[in-house]
C-alpha positions in Angstrom: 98.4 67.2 114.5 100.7 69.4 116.4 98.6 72.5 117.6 101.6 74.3 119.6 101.5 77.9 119.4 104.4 79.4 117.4 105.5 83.1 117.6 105.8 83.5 113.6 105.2 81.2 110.7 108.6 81.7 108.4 107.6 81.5 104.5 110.6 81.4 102.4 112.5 79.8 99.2 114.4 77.0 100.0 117.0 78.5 98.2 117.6 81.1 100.6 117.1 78.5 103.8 120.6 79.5 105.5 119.5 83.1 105.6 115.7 81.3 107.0 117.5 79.7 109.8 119.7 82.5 110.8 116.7 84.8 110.9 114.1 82.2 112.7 117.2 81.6 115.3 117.2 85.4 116.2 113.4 85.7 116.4 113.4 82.5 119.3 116.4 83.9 121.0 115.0 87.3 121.1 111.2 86.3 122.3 112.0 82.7 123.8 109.4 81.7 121.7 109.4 79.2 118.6 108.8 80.0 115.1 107.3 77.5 113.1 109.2 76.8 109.3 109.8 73.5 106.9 113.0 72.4 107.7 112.4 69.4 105.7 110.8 70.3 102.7 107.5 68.4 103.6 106.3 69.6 100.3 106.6 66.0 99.3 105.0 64.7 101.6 101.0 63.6 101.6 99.7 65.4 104.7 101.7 68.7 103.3 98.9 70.9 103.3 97.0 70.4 106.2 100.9 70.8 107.9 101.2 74.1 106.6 97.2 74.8 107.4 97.8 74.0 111.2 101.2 76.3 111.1 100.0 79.4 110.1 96.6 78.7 111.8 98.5 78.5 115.3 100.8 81.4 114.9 100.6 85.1 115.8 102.4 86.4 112.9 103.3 85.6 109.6 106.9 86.3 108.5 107.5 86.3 104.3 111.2 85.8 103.2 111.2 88.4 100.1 113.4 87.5 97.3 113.8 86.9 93.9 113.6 83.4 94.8 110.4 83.3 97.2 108.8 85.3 94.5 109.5 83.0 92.0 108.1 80.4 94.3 104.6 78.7 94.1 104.1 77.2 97.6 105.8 80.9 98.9 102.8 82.1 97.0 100.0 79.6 98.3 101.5 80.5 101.9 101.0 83.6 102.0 97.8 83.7 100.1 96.5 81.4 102.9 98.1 84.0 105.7 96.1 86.9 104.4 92.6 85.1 104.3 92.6 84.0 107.6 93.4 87.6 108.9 97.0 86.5 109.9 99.8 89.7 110.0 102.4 89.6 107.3 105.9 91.1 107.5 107.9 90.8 104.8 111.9 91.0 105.2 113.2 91.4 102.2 116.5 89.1 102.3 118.2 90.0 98.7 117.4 93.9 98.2 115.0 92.2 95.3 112.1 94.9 93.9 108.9 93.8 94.3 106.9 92.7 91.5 104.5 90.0 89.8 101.6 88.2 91.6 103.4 89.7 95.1 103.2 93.6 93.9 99.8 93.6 92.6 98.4 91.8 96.0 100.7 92.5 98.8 102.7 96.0 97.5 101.0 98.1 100.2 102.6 96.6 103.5 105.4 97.6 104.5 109.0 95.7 103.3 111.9 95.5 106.2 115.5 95.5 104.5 117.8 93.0 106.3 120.8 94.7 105.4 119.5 98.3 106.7 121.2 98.0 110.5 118.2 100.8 111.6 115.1 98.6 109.6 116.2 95.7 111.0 117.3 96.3 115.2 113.1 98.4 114.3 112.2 94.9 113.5 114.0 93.1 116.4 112.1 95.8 119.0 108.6 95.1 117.7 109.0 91.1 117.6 110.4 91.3 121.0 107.5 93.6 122.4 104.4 92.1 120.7 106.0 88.8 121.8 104.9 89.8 125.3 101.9 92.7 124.8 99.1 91.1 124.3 97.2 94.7 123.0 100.3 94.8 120.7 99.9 91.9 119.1 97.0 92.1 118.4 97.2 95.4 116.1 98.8 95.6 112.9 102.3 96.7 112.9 102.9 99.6 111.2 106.4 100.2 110.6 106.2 104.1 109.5 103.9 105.2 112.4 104.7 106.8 115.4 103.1 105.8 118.5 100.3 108.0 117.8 99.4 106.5 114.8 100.4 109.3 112.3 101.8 108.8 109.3 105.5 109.7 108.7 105.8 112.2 106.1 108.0 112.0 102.8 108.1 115.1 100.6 108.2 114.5 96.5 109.4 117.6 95.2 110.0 119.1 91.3 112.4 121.3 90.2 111.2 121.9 86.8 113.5 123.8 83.9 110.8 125.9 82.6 112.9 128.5 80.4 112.1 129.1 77.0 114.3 126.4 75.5 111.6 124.2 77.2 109.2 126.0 74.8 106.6 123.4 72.6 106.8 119.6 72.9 109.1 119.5 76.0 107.1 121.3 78.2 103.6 120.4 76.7 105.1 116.3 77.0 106.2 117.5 80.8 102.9 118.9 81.6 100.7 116.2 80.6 103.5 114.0 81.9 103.9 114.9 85.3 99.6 115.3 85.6 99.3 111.7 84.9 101.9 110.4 87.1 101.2 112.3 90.5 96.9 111.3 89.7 97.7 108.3 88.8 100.6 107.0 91.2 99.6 103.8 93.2 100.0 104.8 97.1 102.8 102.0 98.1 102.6 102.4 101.8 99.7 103.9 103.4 101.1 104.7 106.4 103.5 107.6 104.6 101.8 110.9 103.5 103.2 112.2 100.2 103.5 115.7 99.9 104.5 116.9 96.7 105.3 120.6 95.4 106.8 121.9 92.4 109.4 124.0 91.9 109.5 125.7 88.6 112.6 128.1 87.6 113.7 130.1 84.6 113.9 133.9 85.0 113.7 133.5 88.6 111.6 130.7 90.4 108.3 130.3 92.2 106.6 127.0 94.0 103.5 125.8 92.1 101.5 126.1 95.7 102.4 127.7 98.6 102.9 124.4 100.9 103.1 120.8 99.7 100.1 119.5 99.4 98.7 115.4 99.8 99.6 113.9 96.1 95.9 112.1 96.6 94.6 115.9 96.8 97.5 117.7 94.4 96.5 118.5 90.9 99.0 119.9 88.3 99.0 123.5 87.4 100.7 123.5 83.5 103.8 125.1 83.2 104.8 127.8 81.0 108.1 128.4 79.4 109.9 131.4 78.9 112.9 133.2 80.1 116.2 132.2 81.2 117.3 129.7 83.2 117.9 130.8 86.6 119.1 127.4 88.0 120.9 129.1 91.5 117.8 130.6 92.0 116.1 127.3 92.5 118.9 125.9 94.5 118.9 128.7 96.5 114.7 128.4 96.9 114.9 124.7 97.8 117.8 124.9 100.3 115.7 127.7 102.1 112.8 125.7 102.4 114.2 122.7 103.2 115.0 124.2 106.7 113.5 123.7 110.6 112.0 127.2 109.6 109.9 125.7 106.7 109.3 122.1 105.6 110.9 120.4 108.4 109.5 122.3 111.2 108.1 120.4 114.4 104.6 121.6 113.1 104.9 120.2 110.0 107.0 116.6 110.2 105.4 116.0 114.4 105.1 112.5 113.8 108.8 111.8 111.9 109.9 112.3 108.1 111.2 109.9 105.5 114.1 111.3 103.0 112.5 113.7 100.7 112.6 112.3 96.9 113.3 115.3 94.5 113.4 115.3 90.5 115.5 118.2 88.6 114.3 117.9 85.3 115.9 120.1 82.8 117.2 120.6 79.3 120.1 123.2 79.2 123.1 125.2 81.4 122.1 127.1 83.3 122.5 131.2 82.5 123.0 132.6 86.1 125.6 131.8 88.9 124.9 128.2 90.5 128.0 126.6 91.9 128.3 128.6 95.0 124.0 127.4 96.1 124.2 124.3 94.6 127.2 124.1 97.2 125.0 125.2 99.6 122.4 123.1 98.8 124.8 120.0 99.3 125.4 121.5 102.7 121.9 121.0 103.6 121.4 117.7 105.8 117.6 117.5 104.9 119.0 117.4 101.2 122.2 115.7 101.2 120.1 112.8 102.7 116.9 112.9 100.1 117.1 110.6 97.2 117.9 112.4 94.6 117.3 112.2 90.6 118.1 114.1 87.9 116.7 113.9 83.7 118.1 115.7 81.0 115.5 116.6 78.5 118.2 116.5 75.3 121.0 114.0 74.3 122.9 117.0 73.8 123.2 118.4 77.4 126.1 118.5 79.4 125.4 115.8 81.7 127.8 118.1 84.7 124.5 120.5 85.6 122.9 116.8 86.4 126.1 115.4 88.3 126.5 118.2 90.0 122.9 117.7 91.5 122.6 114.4 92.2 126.8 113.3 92.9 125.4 109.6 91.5 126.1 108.9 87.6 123.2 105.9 88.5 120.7 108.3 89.4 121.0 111.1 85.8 119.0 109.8 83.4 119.0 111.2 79.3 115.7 111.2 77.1 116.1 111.9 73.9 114.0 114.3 72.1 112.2 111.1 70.3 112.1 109.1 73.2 110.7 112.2 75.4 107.2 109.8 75.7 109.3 107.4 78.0 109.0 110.1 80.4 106.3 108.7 81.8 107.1 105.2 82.5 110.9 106.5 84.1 109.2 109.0 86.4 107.0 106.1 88.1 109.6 103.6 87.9 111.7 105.8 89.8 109.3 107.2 92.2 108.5 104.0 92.8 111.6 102.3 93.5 112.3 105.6 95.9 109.7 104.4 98.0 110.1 101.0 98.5 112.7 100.3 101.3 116.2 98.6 99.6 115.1 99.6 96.2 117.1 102.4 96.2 120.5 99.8 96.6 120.7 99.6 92.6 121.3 103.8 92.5 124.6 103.0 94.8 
């Protein structure tokens, strides 16, 4: 049996082997070395396991096509199963902008997915293969995608802006409250090389943050909101586009190892009663916003869904809940914050 060392084992759907080739024929001409991938669909063949065995045995990394296809995929499965017992480092490229679920979620969702089609993600990817082709110290660690070369974590910030005026008053804001607790406790960290700091801004006669600094959402716990008052919406705007500034969240201090776009929720169920157009203008102007991934939920079929355009410029990303849907809140919120973190995910809010 062949015991050549190979750069990377490829795993992948035969139905996606013309993207397979095209990516394993980049990898050898970047790194002059061979990757090691069934061309010939020995499935079928007797001595099929101990093939595969020997393959990812005698290579230095182990590359997973993700797709819908691969995913759907049994030996793709087995392969990478194998992979991860015997200690082997998995990168996953995800080929088709797929989100990742199943048997794949539940046992690889905390490493890190590359998107092909993200020009940045993938010349990253092209750097490390081509450097831990020829470091030995380097390829021997993990690659972590989101770390600096310090090994911190970059940071993403998930922030609120939360409608608390009194139309909010009763089941809206009690269903928000013990909505929004359960999420952030119970919300599965994705990629633990990204710190999640999460704040809360809450606006109705004026506006305050929950706490005075975003804390880790392993460490935050939810304050419940009151509602009263107005519905001071340009405050907010003005609020968040003042601390999304080198002065405050993105200071040197505070982001030293690198930032990921923020992810920020309006959630809200009226017009708002003072003068917004003019900061949420401002707002827009922003490059720390305009750049976050941005949702907006309207708490009542009956609101004007421009407040929530307005916010987000993206139709995909305004979401209504009716008043007797109001307990789907829960399962949107995740879905959403979710998706927000997963690289590609975020293609289907285009």
């Amino acid at each position: 049996m062949d015991k050549k060392k190979y750069i990377a084992f490829i795993s992948y759907s035969r139905k996606d082997l013309n993207m397979a080739k095209s990516i394993k024929e980049d990898i050898e001409n970047l790194t002059g070395k061979i990757c090691w991938m069934d061309l010939d669909g020995i499935e079928s063949g007797e001595d099929f396991v101990n093939v595969i065995i020997s393959a990812i045995d005698n290579s230095d990394y182990f590359i997973f096509l993700l797709s819908n296809n691969s995913m759907a995929s049994k030996y793709t499965q087995k392969e990478i199963t194998y992979a991860e017992k015997r200690g082997k480092k998995i990168i996953p490229l995800n080929l088709d902008k797929c989100i990742p679920q199943g048997w794949y979620l539940f046992n690889f969702g905390s490493i890190d997915v590359i998107d092909i089609h993200i020009k940045e993600q993938l010349e990253k990817f092209h750097s490390n293969i081509k450097t831990w082709s020829s470091d030995k110290k380097t390829k021997d660690s993990y690659p972590k995608f989101f770390e600096d070369e310090f090994g911190r974590g970059k940071i993403v910030y998930l922030l609120f802006l939360i409608d608390s005026s009194g139309s909010m008053f009763g089941e809206k804001i009690d269903t928000l409250n013990i909505t929004l607790d359960s999420v952030i406790k119970n919300f599965e960290i994705i990629n633990p090389d990204v710190e999640i700091l999460v704040n809360v801004l809450q606006y109705s006669s004026g506006c305050h943050w929950m706490y005075d600094a975003p804390i880790n959402i392993e460490c935050f716990r939810w304050i419940p909101i009151n509602a009263n008052g107005l519905t001071n919406f340009g405050d907010a705007c003005r609020e968040l586009n003042n601390a999304m500034s080198k002065d405050k969240l993105f200071s040197y201090n505070n982001i030293y190892s690198g930032y990921m776009p923020s992810v920020i929720f309006l959630i809200t169920d009226g017009t708002p009663t003072d003068e917004y157009l003019s900061n949420i203008e401002k707002l827009w102007n922003n490059p720390f916003f305009r750049s976050s991934k941005k949702f907006a939920i309207g708490l009542n079929d009956r609101i004007s869904s421009d407040i929530l355009t307005l916010f987000t410029k993206n139709k995909k990303r305004i979401f209504i809940v009716k008043d007797e849907n109001i307990n789907d809140l829960n399962s949107i919120i995740t879905r959403l914050l979710t998706m927000s973190l997963y690289s590609g995910s975020m293609s289907l809010f285009e």
